[in-house]
N, C-alpha and C positions, 0 to 999 in steps of 0.2 A: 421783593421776591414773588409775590400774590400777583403784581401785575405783571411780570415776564411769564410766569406759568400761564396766568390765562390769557394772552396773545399767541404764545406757542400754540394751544389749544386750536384757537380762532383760526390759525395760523391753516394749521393742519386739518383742520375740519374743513377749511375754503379749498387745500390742495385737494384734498378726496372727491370733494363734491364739483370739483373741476370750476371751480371761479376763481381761481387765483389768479394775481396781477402777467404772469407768465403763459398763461394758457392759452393756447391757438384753438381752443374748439370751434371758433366760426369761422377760421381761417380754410381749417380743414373738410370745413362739412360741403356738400359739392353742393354746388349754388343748383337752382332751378329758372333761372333769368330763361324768357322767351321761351319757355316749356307750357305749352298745355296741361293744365290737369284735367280736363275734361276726359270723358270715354271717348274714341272714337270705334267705328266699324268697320274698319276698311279691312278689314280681313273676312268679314260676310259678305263685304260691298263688290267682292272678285278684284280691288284694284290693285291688287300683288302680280295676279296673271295677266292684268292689263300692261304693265309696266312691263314685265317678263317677254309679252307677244309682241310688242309694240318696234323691236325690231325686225320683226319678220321669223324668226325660229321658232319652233314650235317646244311644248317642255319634255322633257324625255326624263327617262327615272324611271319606269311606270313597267314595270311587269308582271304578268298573270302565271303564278306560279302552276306544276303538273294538277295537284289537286282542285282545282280551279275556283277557291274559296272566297279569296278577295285579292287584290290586289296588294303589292307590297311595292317598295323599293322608297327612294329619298324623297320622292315629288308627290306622296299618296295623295299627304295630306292635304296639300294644294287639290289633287282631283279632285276628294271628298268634299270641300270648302267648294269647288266651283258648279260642281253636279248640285249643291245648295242653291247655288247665287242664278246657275240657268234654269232650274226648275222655278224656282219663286217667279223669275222674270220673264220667262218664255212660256211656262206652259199654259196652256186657255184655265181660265178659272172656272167656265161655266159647268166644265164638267165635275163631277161628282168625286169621283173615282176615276187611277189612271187605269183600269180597266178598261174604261170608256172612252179613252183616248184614242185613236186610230191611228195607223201608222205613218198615214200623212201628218200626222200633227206632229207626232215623236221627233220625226223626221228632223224638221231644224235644230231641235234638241241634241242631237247626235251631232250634225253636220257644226254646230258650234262647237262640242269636244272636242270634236277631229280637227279643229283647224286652230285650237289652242294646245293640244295636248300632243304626241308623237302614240297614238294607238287608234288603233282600225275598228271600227264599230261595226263593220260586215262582218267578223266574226260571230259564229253564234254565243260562245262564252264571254267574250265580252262582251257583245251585245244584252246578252241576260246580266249580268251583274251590273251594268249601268244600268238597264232599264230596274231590276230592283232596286237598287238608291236612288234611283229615280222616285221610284212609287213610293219610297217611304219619307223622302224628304218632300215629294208632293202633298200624302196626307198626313203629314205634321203642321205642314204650313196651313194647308186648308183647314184643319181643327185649328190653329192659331187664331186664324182670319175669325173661323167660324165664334171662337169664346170671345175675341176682342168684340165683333158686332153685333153679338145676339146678349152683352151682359145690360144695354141700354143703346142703342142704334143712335140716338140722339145727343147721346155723351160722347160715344166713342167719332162724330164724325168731327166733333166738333176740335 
């Protein structure tokens, strides 16, 4: 009797804890085969909008509501994400401040939106609200640059 009680036990303490001789939990659990765990970028790297442009259409979604605050609509975020990716990559670094930028320089910065994106940068409202995201995701990057090579110039190149 002592030894059927304590097998019951065993029994039922294996069904709880999910090891019993009938249990699929590896069956069930979804595999990871050929999956990366690494992080990847590609969402900072623009190559969302590359794949998007790469047939020829431009992104559309994107409209400047009356009060003319920011931009709304399905596709923001993709702008916000790529106003990142062409400031990092396009704009001259020597300058300081995009105060100091001049309008020739802005210039292909623009004319890259316009030709991924479906919105008119000769606007003066949109033109002001990209060139502010503009300046704020230039001097975020340039204090990036600036902490990463001024904490030892000689660690960080390496």
């Amino acid at each position: 009797n002592d030894v059927q009680g304590g097998n019951r036990n065993t029994v039922e303490h294996e069904v709880l804890a999910g090891n019993s001789a009938g249990s699929t939990q590896e069956s069930d659990a979804p595999t990871t085969e050929g999956q990366s765990q690494n992080k990847k970028r590609g969402i900072t790297k623009g190559y969302e909008v590359m794949k998007r442009v790469q047939d020829g259409t431009k992104i559309g979604g994107i409209f400047l509501p009356e009060n003319g605050q920011s931009f709304v609509g399905p596709n923001v975020n993709l702008l916000k994400t790529e106003i990142g990716v062409i400031t990092r990559l396009m704009a001259p670094l020597r300058k300081y401040y995009w105060s100091e930028l001049t309008e020739a320089e802005k210039q292909p910065l623009f004319a890259k939106l316009e030709t991924e994106f479906d919105i008119n940068s000769n606007d003066v409202a949109i033109k002001k609200i990209l060139s502010s995201r503009m300046q704020k995701r230039f001097l975020n990057y340039k204090h990036h640059c600036n902490k990463h090579y001024n904490k030892d110039p000689l660690t960080a190149r390496s």
